[in-house]
C-alpha positions as CSV (number, residue, x, y, z in Angstrom):
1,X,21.5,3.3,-15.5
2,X,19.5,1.3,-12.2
3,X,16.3,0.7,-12.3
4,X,14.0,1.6,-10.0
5,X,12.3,-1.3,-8.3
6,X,8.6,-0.7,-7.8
7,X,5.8,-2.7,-6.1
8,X,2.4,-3.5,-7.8
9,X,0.5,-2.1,-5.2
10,X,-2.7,-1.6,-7.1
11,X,-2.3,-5.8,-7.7
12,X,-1.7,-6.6,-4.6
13,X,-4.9,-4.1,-3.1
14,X,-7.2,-5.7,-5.5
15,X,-6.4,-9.4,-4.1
16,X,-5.3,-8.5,-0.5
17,X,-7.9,-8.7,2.9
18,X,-8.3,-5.6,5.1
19,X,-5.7,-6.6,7.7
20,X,-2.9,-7.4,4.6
21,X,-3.9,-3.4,3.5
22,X,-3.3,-2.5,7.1
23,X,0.1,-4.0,7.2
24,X,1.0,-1.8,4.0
25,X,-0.7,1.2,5.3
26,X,1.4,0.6,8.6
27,X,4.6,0.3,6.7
28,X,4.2,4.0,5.2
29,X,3.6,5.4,8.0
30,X,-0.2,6.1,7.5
31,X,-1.8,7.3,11.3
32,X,-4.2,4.4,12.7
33,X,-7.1,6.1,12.9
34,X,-6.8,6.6,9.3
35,X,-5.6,2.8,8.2
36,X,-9.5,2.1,8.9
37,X,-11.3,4.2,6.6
38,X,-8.4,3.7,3.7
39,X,-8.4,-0.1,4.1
40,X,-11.8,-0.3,2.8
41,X,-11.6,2.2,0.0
42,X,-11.0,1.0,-4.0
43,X,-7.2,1.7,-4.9
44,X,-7.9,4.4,-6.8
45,X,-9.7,6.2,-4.5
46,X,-6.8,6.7,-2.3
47,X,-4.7,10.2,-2.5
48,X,-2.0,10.4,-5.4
49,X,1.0,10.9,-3.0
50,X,-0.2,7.6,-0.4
51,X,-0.2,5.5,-4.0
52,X,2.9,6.6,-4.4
53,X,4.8,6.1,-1.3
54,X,3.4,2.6,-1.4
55,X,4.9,1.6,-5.3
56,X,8.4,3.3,-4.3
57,X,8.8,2.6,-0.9
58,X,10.8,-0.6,-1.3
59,X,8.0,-2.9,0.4
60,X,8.1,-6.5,-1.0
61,X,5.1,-8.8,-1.3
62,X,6.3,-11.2,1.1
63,X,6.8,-8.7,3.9
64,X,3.2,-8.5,3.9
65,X,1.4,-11.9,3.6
């Protein structure tokens, strides 16, 4: 059976700046206007299904720093 490779995200948006959570907000497709408001916000404050696109979506730390 394969493993599913996930990415910490709720690590990386504790230690990351605003413009690192705007790169991964861009790479799931999140609108602009949007990237704004949810950049600020605490990890857990941001909707179930965004959290989720973000650990599955394949995105590797490097590709963001």
């Amino acid at each position: 059976m394969v493993k599913i490779g996930t990415f910490d995200a709720a690590g990386f948006w504790k230690n990351a700046y605003a413009h690192q959570r705007g790169k991964l907000l861009k790479k799931v497709n999140v609108p602009e206007e949007q990237i704004k408001i949810l950049a600020s916000k605490k990890y857990l404050e941001l909707p179930a299904p965004l959290r989720y696109e973000m650990e599955t979506s394949g995105i590797q730390k490097k590709d963001l720093i």
